[in-house]
N, C-alpha and C positions, 0 to 999 in steps of 0.2 A: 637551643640545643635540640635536634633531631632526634626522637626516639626508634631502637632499633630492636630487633629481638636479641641484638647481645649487650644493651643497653638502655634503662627507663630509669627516669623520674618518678619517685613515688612519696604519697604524704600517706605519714603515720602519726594517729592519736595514740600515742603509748598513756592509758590513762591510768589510774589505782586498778579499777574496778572490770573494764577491757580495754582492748587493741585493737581500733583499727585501721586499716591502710586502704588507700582510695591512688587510683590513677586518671590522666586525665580524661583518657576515652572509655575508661571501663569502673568507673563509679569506683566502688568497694569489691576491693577482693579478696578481702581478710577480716574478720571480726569474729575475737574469740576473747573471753575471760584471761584478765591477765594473772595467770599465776604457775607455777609451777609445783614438780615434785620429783624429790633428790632421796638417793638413798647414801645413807651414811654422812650426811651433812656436815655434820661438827670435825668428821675426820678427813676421809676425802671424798668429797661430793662427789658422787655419778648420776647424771642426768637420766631423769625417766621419762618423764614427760611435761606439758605447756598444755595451755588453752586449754579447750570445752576437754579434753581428757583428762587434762589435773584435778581440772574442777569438780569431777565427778568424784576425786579420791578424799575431795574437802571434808574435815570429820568426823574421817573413814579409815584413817591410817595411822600406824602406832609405830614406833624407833622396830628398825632402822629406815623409816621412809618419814618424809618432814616434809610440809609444804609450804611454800613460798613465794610471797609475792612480791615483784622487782621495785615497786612503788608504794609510796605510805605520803600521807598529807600531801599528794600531788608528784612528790618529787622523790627520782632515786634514791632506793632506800640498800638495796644489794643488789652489789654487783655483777655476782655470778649468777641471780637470779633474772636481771636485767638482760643478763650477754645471750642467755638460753634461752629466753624470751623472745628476742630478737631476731636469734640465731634460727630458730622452730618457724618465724614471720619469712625468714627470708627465706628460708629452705621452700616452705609451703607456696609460697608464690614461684619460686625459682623451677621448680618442678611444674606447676601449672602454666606458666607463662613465657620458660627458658629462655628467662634472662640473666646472664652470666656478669654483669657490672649494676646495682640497682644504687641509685643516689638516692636516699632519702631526705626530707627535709619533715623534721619533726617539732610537733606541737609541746609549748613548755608552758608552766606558771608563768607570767609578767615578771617578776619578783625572784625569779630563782638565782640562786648566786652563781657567782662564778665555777666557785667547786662544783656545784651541783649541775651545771650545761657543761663543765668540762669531763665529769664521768658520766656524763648522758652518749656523750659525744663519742670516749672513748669505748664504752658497751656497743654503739651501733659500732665502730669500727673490728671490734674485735668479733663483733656474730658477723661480719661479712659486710659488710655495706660501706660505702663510698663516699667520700666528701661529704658528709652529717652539715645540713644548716636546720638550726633553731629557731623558732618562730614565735611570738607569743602568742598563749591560747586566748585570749580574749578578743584580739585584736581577727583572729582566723574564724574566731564564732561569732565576730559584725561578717566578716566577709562570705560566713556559709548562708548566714541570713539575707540576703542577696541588698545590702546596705550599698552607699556608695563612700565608701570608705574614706575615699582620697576627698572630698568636698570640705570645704570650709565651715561642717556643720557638727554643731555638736551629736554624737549618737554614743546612748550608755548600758553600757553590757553587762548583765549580772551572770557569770557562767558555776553555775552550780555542780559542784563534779562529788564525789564520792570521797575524794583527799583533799579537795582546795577549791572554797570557793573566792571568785576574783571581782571585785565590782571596778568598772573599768570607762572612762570616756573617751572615745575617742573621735580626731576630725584632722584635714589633714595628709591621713595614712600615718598616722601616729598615736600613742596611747598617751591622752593628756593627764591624766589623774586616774589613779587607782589603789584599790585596797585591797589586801584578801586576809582571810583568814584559814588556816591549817586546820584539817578535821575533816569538811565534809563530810557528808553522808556517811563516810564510813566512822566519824565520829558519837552519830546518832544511833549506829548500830551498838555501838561500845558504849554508850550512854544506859541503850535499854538492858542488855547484858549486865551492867553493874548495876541497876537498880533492881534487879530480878533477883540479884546476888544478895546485896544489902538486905532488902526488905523484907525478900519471901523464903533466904537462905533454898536459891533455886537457879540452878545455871542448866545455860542453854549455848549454842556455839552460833558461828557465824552468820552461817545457814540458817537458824530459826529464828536469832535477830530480823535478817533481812526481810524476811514470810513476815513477819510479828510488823515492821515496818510499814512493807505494803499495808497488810491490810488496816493499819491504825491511821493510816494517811486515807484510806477511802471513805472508812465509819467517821471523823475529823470533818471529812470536807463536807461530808453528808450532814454535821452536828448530832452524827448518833453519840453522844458521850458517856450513855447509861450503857450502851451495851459492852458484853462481854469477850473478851480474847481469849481462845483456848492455843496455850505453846505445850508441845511434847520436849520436857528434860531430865535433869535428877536433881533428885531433891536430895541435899547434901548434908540434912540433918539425920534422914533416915538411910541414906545411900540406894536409895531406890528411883528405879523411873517411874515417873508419874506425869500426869495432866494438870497444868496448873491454869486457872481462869481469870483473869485480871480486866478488871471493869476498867472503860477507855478513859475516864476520867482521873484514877491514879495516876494514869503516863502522861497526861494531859502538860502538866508544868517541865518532864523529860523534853519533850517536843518544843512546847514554848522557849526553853531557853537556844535550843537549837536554829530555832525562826529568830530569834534576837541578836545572835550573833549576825546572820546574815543579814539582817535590818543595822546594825549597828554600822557592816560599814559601806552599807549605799549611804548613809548619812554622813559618813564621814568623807564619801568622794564627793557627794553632790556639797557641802561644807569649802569643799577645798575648789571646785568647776569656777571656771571664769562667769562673769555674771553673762558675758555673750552666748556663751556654749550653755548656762544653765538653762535660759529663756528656747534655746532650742530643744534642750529635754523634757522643758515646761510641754514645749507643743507638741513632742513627738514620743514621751512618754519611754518606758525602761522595759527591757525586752529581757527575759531570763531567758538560761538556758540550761543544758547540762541536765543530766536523768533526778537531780537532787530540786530543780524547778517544777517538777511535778508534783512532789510535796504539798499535802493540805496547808492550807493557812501561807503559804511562802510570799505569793503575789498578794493576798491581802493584806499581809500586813504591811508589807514594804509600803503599798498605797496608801493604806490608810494611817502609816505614822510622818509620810513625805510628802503625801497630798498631789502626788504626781502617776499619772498613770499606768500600770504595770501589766505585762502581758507576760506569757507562757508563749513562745517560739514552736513552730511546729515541727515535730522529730528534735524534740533538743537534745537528746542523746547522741545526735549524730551533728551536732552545727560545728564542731570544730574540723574534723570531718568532712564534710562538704566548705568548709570553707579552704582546706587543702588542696581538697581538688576544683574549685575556683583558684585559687594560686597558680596551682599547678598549669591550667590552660590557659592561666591571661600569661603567663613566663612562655608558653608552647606559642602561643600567636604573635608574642612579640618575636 
């Protein structure tokens, strides 16, 4: 299908965490924080705003303004929040690029249900967009890794995402085995959040999880374990704001359980791989991907509990992504 300036093809990662959208001759031309913000939510929503502009209100805003994010564990989670989402993606390229019919063809979990590809489907149709096809994410983050996808060879994907990660093999041009688990990253955030709670009767929001995150994955990968994390929140015994300091080694076992889930089900796809396809991941080893593969400890452990060789993907934040837009132009040149 010929692209025209009153009609494109475009691939969108609608992830938990951001959005973005790639075409075939002009890379990415959308990448923004998926979240929104509605006033009067519970009664009748009015849209305020999407992207790096909500996300600045993350936090920051009290009833009548509520913020929203269209995604949770990978997969749509609201729908009004989905549609606005969407609808703010299509508007923002629509305006840059005037095109007046855009097809998307959008990245899902492996594993998503019916219900859930069919209100994916119907959010992009009702923010504006045109014949919705679904893709799976695992299968799009071999193909951004510049894999040969279709080959008779085994190749296996760990794609680490903020709501879902998916451990996946495939050969083919098909996904032969796969597992995921619900959480991601943004489960790790909610992990340190309740044990800040639990422990030191000290909460802190989204935003200082995420900060606390980084930097406990870089002092982790480093084996700084003694030193210290200072988070700004309120301390809810006294109701005051304060500085609290938590040595890296208390969150230590936070983290480890979250590295185990992800380890538990590479083991359980490579358990279930054909012994042909395994011998091929023996030689060509497991490729992460996903902003939640950069994580301390992730590729270690997986190696060293599976004895098979682990890497980190380069820009994995974006392999599902580039693997749209390889789609997108091997579909253009056919």
């Amino acid at each position: 299908m010929t692209a025209t300036n009153s009609h494109r093809i475009i691939g969108i990662d609608l992830g938990t965490a951001n959005t973005v959208a790639v075409t075939a001759g002009d890379g990415i031309i959308f990448d923004q924080p998926s979240v929104c913000c509605f006033q009067g939510y519970d009664a009748m929503p009015r849209f305020i705003a999407a992207g790096a502009k909500a996300n600045s209100y993350v936090g920051k805003v009290a009833k009548p303004l509520k913020i929203v994010r269209p995604l949770k564990n990978g997969v749509l989670s609201d729908m009004t929040a989905a549609r606005e989402m969407l609808r703010f993606l299509h508007e923002t390229i629509g305006v840059q690029r005037r095109f007046r019919r855009v097809h998307p063809r959008i990245g899902v979990p492996a594993d998503a249900t019916q219900s859930e590809r069919r209100a994916l489907t119907n959010a992009a149709m009702d923010a504006g967009f045109a014949q919705p096809e679904l893709v799976p994410e695992p299968f799009l983050a071999a193909l951004g890794l510049g894999l040969a996808v279709d080959e008779p060879r085994g190749r296996m994907i760990v794609d680490c995402g903020a709501g879902t990660t998916e451990a996946a093999v495939i050969s083919l041009g098909r996904i032969c085995v796969g597992h995921s688990v619900r959480g991601g990253g943004e489960a790790l955030d909610q992990s340190l959040i309740d044990h800040l709670q639990f422990r030191h009767r000290f909460q802190i929001g989204v935003a200082a999880a995420e900060t606390m995150k980084i930097q406990l994955s870089t002092l982790l990968a480093e084996g700084r374990t003694e030193e210290l994390i200072e988070v700004r929140g309120l301390d809810t015994a006294t109701g005051l704001p304060r500085v609290l300091a938590v040595v890296v080694a208390e969150l230590l076992p936070v983290w480890l359980r979250y590295v185990s889930q992800i380890v538990g089900i590479v083991r359980s796809t490579l358990r279930e791989t054909p012994a042909e396809l395994s011998r091929d991941i023996l030689d060509d080893g497991i490729t992460l991907t996903g902003g939640g593969s950069l994580s301390a400890l992730v590729a270690e452990q997986i190696s060293a509990e599976t004895e098979v060789a682990t890497r980190v993907a380069d820009a994995p934040r974006l392999c599902v992504a580039l693997g749209l837009q390889r789609l997108l132009e091997q579909r253009h040149e056919a």
